[in-house]
mmCIF file of the N, C-alpha and C atoms, coordinates in Angstrom:
data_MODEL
# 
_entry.id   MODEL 
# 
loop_
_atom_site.group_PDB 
_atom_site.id 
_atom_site.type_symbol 
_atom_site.label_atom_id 
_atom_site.label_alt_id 
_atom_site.label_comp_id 
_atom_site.label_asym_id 
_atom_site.label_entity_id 
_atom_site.label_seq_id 
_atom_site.pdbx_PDB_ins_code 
_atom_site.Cartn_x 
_atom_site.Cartn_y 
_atom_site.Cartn_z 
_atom_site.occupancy 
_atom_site.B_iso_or_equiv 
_atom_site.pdbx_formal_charge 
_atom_site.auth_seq_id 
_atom_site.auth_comp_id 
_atom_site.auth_asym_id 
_atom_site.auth_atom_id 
_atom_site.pdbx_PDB_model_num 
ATOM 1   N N  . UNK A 1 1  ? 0.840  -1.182  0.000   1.00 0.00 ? 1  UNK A N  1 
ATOM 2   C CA . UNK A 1 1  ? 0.000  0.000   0.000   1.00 0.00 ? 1  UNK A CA 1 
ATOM 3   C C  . UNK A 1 1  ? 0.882  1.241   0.000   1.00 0.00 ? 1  UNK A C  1 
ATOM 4   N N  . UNK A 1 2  ? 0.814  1.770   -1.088  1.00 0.00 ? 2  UNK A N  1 
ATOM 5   C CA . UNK A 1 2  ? 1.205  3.428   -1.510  1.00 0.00 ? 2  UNK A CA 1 
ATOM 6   C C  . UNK A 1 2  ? 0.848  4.227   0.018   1.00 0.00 ? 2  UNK A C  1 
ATOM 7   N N  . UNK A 1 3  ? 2.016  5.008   0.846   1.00 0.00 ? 3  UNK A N  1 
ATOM 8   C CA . UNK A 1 3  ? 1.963  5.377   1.905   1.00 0.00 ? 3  UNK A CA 1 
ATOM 9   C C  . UNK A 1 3  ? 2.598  7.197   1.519   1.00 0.00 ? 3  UNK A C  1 
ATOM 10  N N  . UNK A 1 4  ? 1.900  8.246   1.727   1.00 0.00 ? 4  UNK A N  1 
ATOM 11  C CA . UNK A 1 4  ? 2.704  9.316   1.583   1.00 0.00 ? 4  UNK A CA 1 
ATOM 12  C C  . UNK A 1 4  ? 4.132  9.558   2.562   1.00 0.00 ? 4  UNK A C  1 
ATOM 13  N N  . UNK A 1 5  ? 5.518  9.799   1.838   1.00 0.00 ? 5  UNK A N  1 
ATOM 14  C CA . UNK A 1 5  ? 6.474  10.242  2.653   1.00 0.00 ? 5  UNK A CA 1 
ATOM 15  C C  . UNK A 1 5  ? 5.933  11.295  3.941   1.00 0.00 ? 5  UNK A C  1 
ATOM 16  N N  . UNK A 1 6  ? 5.276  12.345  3.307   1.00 0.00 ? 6  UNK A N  1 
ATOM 17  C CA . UNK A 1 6  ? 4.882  13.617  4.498   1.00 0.00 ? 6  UNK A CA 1 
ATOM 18  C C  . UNK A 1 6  ? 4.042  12.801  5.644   1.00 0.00 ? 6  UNK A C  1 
ATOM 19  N N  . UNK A 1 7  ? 3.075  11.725  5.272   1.00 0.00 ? 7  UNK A N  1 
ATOM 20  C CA . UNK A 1 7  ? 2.499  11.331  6.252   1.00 0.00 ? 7  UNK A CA 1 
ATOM 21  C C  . UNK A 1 7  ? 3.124  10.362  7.586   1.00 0.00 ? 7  UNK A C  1 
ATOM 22  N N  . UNK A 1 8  ? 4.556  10.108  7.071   1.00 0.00 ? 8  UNK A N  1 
ATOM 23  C CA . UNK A 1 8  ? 4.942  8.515   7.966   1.00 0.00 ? 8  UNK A CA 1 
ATOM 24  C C  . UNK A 1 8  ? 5.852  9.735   9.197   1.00 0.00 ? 8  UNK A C  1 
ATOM 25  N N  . UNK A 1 9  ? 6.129  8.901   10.096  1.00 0.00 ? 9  UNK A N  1 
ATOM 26  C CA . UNK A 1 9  ? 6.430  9.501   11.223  1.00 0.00 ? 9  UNK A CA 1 
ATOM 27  C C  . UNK A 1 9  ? 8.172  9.658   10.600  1.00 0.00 ? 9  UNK A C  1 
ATOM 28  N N  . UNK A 1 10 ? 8.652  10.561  11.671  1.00 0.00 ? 10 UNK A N  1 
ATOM 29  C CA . UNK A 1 10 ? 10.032 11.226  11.528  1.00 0.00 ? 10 UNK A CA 1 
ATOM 30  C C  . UNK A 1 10 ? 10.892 9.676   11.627  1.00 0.00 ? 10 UNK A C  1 
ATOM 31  N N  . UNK A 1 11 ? 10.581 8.933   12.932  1.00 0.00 ? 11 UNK A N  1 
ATOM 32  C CA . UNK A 1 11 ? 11.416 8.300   12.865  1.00 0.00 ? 11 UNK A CA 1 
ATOM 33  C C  . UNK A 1 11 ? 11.470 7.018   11.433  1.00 0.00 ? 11 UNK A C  1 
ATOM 34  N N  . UNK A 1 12 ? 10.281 6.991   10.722  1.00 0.00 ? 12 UNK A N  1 
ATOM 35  C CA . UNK A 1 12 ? 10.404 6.067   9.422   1.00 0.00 ? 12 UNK A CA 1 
ATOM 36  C C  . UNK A 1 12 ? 11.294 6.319   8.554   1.00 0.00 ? 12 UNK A C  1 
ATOM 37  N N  . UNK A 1 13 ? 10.633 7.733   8.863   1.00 0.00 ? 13 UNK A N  1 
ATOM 38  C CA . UNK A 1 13 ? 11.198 8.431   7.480   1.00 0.00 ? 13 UNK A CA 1 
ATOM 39  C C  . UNK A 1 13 ? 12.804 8.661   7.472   1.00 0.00 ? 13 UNK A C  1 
ATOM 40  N N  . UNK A 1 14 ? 13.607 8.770   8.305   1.00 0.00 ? 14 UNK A N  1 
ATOM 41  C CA . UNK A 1 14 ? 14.984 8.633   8.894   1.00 0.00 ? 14 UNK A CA 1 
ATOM 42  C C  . UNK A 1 14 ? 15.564 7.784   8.592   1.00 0.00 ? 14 UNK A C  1 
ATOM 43  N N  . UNK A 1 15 ? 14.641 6.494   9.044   1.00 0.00 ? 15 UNK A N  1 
ATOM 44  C CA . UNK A 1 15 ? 14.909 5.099   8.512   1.00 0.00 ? 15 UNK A CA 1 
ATOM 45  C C  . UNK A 1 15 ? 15.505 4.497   7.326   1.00 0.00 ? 15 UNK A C  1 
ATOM 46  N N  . UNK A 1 16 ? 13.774 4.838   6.607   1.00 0.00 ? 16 UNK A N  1 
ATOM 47  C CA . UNK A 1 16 ? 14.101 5.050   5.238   1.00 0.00 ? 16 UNK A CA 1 
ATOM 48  C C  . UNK A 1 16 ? 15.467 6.003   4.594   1.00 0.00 ? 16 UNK A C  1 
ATOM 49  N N  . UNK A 1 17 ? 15.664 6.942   4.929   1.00 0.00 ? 17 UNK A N  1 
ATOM 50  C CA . UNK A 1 17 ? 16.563 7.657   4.342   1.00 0.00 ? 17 UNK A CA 1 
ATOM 51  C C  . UNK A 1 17 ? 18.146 7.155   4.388   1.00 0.00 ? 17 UNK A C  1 
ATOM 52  N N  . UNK A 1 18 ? 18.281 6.571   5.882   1.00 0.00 ? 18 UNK A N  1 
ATOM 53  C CA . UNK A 1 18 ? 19.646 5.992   6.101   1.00 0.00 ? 18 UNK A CA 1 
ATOM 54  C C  . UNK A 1 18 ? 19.720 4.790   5.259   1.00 0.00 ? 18 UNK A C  1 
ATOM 55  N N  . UNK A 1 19 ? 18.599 4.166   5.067   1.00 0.00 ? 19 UNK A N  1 
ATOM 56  C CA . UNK A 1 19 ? 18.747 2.660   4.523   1.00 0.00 ? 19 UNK A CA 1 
ATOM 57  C C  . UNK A 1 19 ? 18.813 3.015   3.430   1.00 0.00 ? 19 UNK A C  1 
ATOM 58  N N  . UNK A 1 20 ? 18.554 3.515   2.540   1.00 0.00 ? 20 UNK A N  1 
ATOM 59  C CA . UNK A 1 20 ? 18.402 4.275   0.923   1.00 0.00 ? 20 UNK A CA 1 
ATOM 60  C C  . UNK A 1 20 ? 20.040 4.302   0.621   1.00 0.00 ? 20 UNK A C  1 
ATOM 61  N N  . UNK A 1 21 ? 20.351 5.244   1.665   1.00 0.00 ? 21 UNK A N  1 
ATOM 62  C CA . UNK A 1 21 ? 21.635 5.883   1.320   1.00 0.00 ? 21 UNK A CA 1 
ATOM 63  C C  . UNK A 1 21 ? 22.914 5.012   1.911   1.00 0.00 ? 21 UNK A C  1 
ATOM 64  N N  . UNK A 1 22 ? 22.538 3.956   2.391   1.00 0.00 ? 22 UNK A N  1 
ATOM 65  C CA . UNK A 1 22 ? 23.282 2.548   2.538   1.00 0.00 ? 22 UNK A CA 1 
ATOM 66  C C  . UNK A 1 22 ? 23.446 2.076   1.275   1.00 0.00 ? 22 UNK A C  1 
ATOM 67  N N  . UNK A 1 23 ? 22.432 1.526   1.007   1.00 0.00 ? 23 UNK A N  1 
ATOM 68  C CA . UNK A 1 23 ? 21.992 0.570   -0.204  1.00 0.00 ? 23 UNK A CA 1 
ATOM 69  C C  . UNK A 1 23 ? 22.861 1.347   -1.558  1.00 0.00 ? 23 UNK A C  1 
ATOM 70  N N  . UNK A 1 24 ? 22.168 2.342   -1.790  1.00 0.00 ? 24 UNK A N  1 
ATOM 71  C CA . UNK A 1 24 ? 22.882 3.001   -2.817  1.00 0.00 ? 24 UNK A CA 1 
ATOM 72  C C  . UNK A 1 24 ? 24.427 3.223   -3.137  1.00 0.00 ? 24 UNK A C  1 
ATOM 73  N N  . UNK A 1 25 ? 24.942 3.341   -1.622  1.00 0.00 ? 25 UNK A N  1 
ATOM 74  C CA . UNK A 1 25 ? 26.378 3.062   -1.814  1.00 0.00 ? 25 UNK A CA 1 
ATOM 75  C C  . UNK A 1 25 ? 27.318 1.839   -1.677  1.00 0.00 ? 25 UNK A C  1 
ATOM 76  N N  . UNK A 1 26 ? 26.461 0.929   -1.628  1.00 0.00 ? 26 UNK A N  1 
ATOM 77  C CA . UNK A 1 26 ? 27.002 -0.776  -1.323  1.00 0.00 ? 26 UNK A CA 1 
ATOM 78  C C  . UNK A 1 26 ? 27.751 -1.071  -2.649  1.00 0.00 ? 26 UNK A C  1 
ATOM 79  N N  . UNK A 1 27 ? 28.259 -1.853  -2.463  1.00 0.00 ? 27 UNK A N  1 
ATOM 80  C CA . UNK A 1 27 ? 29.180 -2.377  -3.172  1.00 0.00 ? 27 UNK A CA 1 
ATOM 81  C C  . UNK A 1 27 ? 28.212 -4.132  -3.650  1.00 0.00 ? 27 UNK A C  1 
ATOM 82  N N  . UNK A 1 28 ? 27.737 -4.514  -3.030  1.00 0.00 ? 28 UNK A N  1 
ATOM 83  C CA . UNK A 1 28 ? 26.795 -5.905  -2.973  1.00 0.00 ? 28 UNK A CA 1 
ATOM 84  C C  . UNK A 1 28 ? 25.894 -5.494  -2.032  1.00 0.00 ? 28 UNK A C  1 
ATOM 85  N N  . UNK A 1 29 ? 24.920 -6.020  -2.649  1.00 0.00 ? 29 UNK A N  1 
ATOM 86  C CA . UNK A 1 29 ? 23.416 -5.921  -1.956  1.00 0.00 ? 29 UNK A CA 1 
ATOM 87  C C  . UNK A 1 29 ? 22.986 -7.256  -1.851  1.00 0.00 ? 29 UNK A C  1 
ATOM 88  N N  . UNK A 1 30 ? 23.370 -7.943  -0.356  1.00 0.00 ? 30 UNK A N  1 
ATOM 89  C CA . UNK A 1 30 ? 22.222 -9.303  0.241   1.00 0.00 ? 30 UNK A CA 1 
ATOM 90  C C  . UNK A 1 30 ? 20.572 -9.301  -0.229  1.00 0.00 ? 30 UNK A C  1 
ATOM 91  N N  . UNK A 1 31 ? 20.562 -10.572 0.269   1.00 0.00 ? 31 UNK A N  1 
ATOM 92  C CA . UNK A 1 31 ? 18.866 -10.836 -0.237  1.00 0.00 ? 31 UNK A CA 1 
ATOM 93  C C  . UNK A 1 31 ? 18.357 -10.161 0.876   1.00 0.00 ? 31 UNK A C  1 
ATOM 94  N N  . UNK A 1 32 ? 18.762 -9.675  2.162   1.00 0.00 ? 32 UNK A N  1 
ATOM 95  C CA . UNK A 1 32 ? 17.830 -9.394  3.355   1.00 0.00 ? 32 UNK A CA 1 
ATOM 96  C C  . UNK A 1 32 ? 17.708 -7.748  3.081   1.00 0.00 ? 32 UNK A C  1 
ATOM 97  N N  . UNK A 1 33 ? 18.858 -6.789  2.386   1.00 0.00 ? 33 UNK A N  1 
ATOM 98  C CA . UNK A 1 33 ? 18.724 -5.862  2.416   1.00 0.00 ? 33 UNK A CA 1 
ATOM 99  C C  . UNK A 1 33 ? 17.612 -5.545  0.658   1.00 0.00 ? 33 UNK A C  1 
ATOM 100 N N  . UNK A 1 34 ? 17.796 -6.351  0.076   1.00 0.00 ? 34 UNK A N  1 
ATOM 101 C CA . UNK A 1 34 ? 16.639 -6.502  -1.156  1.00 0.00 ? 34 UNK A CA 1 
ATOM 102 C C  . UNK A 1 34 ? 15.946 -6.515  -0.933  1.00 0.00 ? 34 UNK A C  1 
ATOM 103 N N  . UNK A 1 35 ? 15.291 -7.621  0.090   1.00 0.00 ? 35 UNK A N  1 
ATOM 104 C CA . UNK A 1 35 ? 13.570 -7.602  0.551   1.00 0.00 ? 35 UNK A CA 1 
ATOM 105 C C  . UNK A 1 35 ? 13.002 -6.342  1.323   1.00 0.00 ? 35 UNK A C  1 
ATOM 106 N N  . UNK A 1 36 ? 14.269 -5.762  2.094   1.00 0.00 ? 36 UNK A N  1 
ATOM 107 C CA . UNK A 1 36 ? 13.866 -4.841  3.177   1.00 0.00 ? 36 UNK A CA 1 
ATOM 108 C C  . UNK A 1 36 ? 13.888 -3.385  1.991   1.00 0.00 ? 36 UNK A C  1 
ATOM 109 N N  . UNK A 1 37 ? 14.484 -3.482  1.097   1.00 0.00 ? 37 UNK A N  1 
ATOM 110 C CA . UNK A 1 37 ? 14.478 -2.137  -0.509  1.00 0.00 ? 37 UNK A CA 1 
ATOM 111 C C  . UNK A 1 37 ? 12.966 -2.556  -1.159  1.00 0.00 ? 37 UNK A C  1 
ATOM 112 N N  . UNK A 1 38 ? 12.458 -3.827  -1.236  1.00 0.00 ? 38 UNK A N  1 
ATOM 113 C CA . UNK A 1 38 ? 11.628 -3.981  -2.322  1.00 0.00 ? 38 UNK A CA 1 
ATOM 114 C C  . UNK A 1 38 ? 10.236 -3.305  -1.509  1.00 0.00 ? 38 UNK A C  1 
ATOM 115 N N  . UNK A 1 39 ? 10.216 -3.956  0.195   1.00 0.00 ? 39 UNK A N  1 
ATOM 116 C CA . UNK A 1 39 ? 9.161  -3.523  0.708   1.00 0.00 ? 39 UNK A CA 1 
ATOM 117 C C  . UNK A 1 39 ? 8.837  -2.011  0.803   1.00 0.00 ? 39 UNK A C  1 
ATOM 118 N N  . UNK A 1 40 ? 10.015 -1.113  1.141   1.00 0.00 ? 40 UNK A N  1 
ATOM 119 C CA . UNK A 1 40 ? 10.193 0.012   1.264   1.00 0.00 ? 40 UNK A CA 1 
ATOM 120 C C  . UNK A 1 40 ? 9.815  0.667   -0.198  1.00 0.00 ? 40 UNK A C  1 
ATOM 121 N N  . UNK A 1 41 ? 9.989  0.434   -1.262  1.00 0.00 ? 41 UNK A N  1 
ATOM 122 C CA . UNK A 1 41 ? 9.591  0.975   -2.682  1.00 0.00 ? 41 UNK A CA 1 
ATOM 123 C C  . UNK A 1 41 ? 8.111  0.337   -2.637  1.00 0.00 ? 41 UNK A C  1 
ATOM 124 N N  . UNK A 1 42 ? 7.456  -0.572  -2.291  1.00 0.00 ? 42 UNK A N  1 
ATOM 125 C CA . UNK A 1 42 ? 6.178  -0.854  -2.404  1.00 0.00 ? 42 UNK A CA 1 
ATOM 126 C C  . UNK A 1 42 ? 5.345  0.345   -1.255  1.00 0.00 ? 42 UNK A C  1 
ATOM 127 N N  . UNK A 1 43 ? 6.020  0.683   0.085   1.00 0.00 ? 43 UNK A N  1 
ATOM 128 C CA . UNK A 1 43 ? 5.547  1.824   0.439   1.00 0.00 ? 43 UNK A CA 1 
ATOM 129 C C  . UNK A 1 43 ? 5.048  3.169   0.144   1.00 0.00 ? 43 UNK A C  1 
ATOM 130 N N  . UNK A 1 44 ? 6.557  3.381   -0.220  1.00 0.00 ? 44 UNK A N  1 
ATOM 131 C CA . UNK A 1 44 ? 6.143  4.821   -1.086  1.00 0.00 ? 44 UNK A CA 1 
ATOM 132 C C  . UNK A 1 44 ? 6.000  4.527   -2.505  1.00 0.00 ? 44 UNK A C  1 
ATOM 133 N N  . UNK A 1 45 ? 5.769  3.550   -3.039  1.00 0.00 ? 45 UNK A N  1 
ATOM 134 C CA . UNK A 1 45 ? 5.289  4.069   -4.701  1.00 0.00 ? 45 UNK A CA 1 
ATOM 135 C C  . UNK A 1 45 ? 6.582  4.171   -5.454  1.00 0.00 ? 45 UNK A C  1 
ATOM 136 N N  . UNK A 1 46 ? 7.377  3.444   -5.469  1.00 0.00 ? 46 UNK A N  1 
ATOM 137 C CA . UNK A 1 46 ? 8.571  3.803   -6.404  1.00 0.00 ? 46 UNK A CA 1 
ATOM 138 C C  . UNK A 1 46 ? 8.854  2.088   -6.864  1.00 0.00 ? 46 UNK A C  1 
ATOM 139 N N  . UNK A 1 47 ? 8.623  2.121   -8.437  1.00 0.00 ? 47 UNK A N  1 
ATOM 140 C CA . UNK A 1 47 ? 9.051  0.713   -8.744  1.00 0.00 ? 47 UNK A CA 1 
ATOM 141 C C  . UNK A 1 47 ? 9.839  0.233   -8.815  1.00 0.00 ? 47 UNK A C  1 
ATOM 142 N N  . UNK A 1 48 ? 10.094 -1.098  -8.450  1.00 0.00 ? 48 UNK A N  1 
ATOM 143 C CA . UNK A 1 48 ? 11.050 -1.764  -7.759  1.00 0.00 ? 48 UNK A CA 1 
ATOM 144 C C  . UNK A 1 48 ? 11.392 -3.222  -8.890  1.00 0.00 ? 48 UNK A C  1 
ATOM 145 N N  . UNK A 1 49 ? 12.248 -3.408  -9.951  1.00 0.00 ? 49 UNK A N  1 
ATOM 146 C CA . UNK A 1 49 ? 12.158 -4.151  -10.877 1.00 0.00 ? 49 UNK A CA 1 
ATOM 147 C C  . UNK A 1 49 ? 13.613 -5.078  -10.281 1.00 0.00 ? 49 UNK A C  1 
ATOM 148 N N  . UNK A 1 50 ? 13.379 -5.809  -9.652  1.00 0.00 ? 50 UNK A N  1 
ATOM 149 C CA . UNK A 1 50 ? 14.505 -6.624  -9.305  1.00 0.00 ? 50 UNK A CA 1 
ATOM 150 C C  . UNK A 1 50 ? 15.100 -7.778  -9.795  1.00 0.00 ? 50 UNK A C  1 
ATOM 151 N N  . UNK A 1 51 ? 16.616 -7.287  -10.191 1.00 0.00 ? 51 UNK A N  1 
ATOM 152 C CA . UNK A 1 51 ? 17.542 -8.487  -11.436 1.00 0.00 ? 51 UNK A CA 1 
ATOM 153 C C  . UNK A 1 51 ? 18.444 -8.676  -10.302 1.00 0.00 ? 51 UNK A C  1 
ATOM 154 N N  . UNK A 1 52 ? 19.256 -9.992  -11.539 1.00 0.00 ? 52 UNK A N  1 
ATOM 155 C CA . UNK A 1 52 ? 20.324 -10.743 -10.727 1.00 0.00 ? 52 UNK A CA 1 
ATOM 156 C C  . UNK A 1 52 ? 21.297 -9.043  -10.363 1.00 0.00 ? 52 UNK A C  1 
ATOM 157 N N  . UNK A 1 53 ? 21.448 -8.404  -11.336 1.00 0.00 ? 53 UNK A N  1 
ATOM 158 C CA . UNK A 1 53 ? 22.754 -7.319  -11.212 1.00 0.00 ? 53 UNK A CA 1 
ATOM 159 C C  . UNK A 1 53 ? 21.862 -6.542  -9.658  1.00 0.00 ? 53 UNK A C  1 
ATOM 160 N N  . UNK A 1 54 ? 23.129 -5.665  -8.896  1.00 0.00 ? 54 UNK A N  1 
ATOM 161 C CA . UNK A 1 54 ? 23.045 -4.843  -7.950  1.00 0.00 ? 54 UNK A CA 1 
ATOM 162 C C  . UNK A 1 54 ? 22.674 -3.062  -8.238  1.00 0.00 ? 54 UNK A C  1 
ATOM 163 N N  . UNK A 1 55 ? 22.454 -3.297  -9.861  1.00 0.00 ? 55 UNK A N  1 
ATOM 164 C CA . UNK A 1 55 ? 22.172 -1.834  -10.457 1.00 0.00 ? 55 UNK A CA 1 
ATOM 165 C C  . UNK A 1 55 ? 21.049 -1.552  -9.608  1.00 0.00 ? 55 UNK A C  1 
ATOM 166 N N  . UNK A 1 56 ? 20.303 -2.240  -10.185 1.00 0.00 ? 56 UNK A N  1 
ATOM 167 C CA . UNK A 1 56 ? 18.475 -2.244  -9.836  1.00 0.00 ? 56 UNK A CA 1 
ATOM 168 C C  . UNK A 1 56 ? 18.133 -1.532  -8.530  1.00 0.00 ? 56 UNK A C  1 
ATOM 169 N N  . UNK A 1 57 ? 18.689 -2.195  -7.606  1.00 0.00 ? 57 UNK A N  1 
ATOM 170 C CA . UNK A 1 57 ? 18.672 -1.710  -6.167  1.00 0.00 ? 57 UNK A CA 1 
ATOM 171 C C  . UNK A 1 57 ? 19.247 -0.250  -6.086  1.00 0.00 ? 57 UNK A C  1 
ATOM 172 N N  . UNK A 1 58 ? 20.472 0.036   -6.603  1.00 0.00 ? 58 UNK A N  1 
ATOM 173 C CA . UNK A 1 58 ? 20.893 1.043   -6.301  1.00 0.00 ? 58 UNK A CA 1 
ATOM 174 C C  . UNK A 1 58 ? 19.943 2.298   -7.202  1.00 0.00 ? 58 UNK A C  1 
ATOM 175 N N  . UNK A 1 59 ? 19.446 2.112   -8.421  1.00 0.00 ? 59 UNK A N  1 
ATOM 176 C CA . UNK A 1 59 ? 19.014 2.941   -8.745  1.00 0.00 ? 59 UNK A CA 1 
ATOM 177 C C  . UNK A 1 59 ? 16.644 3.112   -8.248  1.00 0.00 ? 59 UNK A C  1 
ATOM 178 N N  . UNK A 1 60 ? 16.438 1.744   -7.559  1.00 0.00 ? 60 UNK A N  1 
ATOM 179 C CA . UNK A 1 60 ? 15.821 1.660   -7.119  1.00 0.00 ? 60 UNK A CA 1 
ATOM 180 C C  . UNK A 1 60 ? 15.604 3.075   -5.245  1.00 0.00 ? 60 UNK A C  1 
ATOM 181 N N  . UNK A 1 61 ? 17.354 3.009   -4.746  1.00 0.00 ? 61 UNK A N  1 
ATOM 182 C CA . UNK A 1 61 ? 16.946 3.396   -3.673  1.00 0.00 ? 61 UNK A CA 1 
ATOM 183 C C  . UNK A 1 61 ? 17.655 4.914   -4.361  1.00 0.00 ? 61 UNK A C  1 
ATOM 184 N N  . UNK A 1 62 ? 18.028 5.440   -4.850  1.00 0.00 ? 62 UNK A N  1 
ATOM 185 C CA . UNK A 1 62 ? 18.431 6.876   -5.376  1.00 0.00 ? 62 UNK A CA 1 
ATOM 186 C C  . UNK A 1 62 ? 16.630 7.551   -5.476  1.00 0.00 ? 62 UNK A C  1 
ATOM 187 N N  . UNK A 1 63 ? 16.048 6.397   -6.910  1.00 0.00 ? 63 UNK A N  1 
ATOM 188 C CA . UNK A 1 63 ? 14.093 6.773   -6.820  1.00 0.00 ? 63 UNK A CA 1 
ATOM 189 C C  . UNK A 1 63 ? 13.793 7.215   -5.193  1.00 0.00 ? 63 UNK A C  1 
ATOM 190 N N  . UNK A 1 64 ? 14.067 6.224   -4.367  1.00 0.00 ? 64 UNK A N  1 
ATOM 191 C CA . UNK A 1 64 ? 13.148 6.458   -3.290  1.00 0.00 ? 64 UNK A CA 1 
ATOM 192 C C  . UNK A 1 64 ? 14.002 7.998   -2.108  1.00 0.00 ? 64 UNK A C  1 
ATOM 193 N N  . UNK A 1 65 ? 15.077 7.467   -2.333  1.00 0.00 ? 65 UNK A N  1 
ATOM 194 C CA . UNK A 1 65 ? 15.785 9.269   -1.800  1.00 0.00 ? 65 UNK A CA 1 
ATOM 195 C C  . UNK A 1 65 ? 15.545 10.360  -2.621  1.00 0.00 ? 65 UNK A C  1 
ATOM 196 N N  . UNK A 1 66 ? 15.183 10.606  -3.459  1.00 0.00 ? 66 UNK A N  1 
ATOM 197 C CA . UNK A 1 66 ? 14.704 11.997  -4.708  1.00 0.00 ? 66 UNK A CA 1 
ATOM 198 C C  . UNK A 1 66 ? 13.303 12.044  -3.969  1.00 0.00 ? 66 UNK A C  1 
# 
């Protein structure tokens, strides 16, 4: 369920932001931090097209930090 950023509490949204800006700068992305990117893009509305490569994710969590 599509959740507005303005609506989720400070501390989600923090959350979200640190984990974004993890992900995006990883070097390899685990399956635990994938599931925990895919759920987070099913939140806010940002599609989430997930391949074998580590692109996906990273340009998946850049979408969700913009």
């Amino acid at each position: 369920m599509h959740k507005s950023f303005k609506d989720m509490k400070k501390e989600r949204k923090q959350y979200i932001l640190d984990f974004v800006r993890k992900v995006a700068n990883s070097e390899q992305i685990g399956g635990d931090a994938r599931k925990e990117l895919h759920a987070i893009c099913e939140e806010v509305g940002v599609e989430f097209r997930d391949t074998v490569c580590d692109n996906c994710c990273r340009d998946a969590a850049v979408q969700v930090y913009r």
